[in-house]
C-alpha positions as CSV (number, residue, x, y, z in Angstrom):
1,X,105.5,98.9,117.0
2,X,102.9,101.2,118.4
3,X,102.2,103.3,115.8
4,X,101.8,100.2,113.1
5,X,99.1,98.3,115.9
6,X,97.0,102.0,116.2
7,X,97.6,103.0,112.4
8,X,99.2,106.8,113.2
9,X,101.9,108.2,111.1
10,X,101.5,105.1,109.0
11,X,102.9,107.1,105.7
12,X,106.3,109.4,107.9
13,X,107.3,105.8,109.3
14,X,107.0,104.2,105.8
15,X,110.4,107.0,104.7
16,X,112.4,105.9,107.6
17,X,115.3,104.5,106.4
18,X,116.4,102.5,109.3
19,X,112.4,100.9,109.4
20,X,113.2,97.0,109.6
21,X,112.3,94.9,106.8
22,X,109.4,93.5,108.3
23,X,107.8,96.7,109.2
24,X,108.6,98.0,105.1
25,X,106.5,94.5,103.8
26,X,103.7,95.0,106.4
27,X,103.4,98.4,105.2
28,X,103.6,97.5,101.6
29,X,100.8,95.5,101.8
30,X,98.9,98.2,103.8
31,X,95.4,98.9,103.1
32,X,95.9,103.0,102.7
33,X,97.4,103.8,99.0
34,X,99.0,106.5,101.0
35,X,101.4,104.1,103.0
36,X,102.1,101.7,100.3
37,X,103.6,104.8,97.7
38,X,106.7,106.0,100.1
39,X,107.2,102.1,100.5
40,X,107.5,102.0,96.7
41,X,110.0,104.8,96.8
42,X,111.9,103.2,99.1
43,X,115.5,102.1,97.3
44,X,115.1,98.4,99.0
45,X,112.5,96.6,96.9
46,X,113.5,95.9,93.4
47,X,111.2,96.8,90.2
48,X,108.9,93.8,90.6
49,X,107.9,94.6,94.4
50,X,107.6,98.4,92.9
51,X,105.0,97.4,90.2
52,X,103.1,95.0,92.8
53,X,102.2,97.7,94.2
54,X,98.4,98.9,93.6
55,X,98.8,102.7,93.1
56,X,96.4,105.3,91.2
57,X,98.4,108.2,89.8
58,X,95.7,111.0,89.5
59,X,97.2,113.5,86.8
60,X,99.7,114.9,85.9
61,X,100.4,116.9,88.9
62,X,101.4,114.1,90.8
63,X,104.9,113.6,91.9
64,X,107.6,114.7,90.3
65,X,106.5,113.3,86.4
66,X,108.0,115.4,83.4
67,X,105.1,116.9,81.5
């Protein structure tokens, strides 16, 4: 897929929900923390593939987290 071999749009591609699973593990494994989180939110991996992924939350403005 072109825009996985030139790294563009690395992060919109990640929500699409017809995105083969080969594509969704390459890009769980991606180098860019901002590729890797809409993988995690996708509803395909279960909770161990979630928490394998390395991700930083920076406060508590990020996401949707009760405060």
């Amino acid at each position: 897929m072109q825009c996985v071999a030139e790294r563009t749009h690395l992060a919109f591609l990640a929500e699409n929900p017809s995105l083969p699973a080969d594509l969704v593990e390459r890009l769980a494994a991606d180098p860019d923390e901002a590729v890797r989180l809409p993988v995690s939110l996708r509803p395909e991996p279960d909770e161990r593939r979630r928490t394998a992924n390395d991700l930083t939350a920076d406060g508590p403005d990020t996401g949707n987290s009760v405060r």
